[in-house]
N, C-alpha and C positions, 0 to 999 in steps of 0.2 A: 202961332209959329209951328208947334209940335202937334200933331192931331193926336191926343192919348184916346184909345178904346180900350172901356173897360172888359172885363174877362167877368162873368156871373161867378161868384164865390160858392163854392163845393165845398165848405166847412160846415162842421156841426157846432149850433150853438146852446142845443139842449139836447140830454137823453131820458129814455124814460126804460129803464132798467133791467134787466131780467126777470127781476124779484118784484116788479112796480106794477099792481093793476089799479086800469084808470077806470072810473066807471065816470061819465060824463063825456063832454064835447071839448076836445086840445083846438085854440086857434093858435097858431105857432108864427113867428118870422123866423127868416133865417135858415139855420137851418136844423131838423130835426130827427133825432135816428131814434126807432121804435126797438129796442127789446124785448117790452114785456106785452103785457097785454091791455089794449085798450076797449072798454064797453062804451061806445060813441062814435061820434064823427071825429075827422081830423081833417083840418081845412088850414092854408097858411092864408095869411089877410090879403083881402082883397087888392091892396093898392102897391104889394111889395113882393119880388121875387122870393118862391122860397123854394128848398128841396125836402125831401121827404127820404127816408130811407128805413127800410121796411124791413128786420132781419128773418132768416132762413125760418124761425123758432117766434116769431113773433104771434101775435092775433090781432087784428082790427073788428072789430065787433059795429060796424055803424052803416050810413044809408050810403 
């Protein structure tokens, strides 16, 4: 009766800190906002929308 479309959700549902360093590979759903520094990959799962959000002060260290 009503055609609902959904809208992709822009929320964060993990952070990984200012003070947080990762040394490894984050597979994330959802969605994920970087502070501090990660030595790895970051990839969200293959089969689910994710966002990533990457701050001014952050570091990615990965392929």
């Amino acid at each position: 009766m009503f055609n609902k479309t959904s809208k992709p959700q822009n929320r964060i549902d993990s952070l990984i800190g200012v003070t947080t360093r990762i040394e490894g590979n984050v597979i994330f759903s959802g969605g994920l906002r970087v502070d501090g520094m990660v030595r790895g990959n970051v990839a969200a799962l293959a089969d689910q929308p994710g966002t990533l959000v990457v701050s001014a002060d952050a570091r990615i260290d990965g392929e």
